[in-house]
C-alpha positions as CSV (number, residue, x, y, z in Angstrom):
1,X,61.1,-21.3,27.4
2,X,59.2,-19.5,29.8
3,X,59.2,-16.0,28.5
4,X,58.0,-15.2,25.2
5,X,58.1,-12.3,23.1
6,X,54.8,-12.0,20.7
7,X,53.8,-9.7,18.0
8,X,51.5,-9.3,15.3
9,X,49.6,-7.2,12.8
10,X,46.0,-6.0,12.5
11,X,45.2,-9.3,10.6
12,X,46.4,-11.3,13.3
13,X,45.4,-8.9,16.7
14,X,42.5,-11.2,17.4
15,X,44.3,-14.6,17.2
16,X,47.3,-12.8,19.2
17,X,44.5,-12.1,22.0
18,X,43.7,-15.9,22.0
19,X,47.4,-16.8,22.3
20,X,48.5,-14.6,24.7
21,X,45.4,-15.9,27.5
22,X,46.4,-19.0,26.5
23,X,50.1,-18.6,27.3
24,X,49.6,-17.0,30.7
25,X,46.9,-19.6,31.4
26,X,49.8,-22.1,31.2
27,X,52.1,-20.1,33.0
28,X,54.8,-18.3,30.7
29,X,55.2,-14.7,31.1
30,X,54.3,-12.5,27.7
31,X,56.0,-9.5,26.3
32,X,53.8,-8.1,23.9
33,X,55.4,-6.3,21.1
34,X,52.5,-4.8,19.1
35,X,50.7,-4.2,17.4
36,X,47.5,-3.3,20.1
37,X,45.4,-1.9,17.1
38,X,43.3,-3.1,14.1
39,X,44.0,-0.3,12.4
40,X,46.4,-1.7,9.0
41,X,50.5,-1.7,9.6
42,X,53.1,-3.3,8.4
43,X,54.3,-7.0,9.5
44,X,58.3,-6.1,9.5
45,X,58.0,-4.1,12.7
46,X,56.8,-5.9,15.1
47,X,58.6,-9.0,13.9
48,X,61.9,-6.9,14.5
49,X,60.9,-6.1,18.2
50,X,60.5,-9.8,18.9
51,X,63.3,-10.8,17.1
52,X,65.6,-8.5,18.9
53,X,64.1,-9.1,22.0
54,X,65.0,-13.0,21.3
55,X,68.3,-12.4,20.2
56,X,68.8,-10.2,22.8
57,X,68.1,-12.8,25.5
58,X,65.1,-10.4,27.0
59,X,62.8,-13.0,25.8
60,X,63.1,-17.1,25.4
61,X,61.5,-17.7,22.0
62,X,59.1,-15.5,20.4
63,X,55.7,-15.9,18.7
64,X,54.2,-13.9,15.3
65,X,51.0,-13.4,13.5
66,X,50.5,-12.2,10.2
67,X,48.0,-13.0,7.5
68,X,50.0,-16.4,6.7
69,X,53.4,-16.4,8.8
70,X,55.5,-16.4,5.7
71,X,56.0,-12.4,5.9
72,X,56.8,-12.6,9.5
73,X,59.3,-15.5,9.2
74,X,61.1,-14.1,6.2
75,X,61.4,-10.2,8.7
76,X,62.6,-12.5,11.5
77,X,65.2,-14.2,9.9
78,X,66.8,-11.2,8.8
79,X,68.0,-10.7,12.4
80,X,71.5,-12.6,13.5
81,X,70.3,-15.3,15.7
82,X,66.8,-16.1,15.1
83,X,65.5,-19.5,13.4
84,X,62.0,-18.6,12.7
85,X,59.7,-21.3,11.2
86,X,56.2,-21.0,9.3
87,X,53.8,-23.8,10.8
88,X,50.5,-24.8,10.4
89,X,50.3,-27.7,12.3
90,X,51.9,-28.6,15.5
91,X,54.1,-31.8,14.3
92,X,56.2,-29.5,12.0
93,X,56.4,-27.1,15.1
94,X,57.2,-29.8,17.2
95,X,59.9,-31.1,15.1
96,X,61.1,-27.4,13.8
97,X,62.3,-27.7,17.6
98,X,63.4,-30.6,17.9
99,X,65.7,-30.4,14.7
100,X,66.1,-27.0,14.1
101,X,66.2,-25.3,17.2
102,X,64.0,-22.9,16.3
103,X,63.3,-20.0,18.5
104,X,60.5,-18.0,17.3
105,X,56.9,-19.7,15.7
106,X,55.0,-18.0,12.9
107,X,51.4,-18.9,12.2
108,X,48.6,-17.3,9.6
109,X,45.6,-15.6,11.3
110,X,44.3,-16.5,7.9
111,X,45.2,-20.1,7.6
112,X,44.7,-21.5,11.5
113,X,42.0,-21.2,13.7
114,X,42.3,-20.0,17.7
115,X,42.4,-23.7,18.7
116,X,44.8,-24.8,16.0
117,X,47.2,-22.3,17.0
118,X,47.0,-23.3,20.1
119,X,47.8,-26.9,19.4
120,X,51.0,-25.2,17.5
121,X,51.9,-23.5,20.3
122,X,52.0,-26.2,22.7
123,X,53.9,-28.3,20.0
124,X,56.7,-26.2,19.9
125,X,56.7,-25.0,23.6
126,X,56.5,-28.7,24.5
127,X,59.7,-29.8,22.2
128,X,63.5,-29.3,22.8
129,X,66.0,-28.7,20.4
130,X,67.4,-33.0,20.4
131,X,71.5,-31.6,19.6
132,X,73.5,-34.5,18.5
133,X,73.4,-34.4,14.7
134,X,71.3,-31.9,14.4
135,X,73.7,-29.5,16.0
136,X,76.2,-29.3,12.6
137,X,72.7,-28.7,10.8
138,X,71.9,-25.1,13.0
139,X,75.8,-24.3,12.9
140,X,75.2,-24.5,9.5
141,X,72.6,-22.3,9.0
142,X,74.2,-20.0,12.3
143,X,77.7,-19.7,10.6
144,X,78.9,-20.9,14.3
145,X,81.4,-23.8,15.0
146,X,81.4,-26.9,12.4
147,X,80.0,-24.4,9.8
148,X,80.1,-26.2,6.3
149,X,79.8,-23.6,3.5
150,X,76.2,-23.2,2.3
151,X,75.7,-24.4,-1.5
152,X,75.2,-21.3,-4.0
């Protein structure tokens, strides 16, 4: 991945700062999507715009901040395409690429602190998705080739 969609709400505008320096300090170009303001909005828009710029191909993988993630992941995974994971530690980022191919990262501004997140981040940017048996797993949960039908 090398460019990476990120987006956030006022809870998370300060961690998003943190990120963002820290991604272009390793060298990965940043489309912020918003929001650039701590006045209150609502999480589901700005985790559309990343992940439709994901899906899309603009970006490589994408990045949100809420309060806790979970609102962010559950919006991002509404869009066809994106495999968004909730983590609060980097092994389960790590291997959420590694297994899951996972394409955007969700974090709490609430639960992690600015060098936690950053020991997420570099986690799941330092991971790639492994294939093999794995691969029937995302097909899976894509609907793509080798789809088995989900259990009710």
């Amino acid at each position: 991945m090398q460019t990476l969609a990120i987006g956030c709400d006022h809870v998370g505008l300060s961690l998003k700062a943190a990120i963002v320096a820290h991604l272009i300090e390793n060298g990965f170009t940043v489309m912020d999507k918003g929001t650039t303001s701590a006045t209150r909005t609502d999480y589901p828009h700005y985790a559309r715009a990343v992940s439709l710029a994901v899906a899309s191909g603009e970006a490589d993988g994408g990045i949100l901040i809420c309060g806790t993630g979970v609102g962010m992941a559950i919006a991002a995974n509404k869009v066809a395409g994106i495999r968004a994971v909730v983590c609060s530690e980097p092994y389960s980022a790590q291997l959420s690429r590694q297994h899951n191919d996972s394409n955007i990262l969700a974090f709490g501004a609430r639960v992690v602190g600015d060098a936690l997140a950053k020991m997420i981040v570099d986690g799941w940017l330092g991971a790639t998705f492994e294939g093999g048996r794995h691969q029937a797993r995302v097909d899976a949960i894509s609907g793509g080739p080798g789809n088995t039908e989900m259990a009710s």
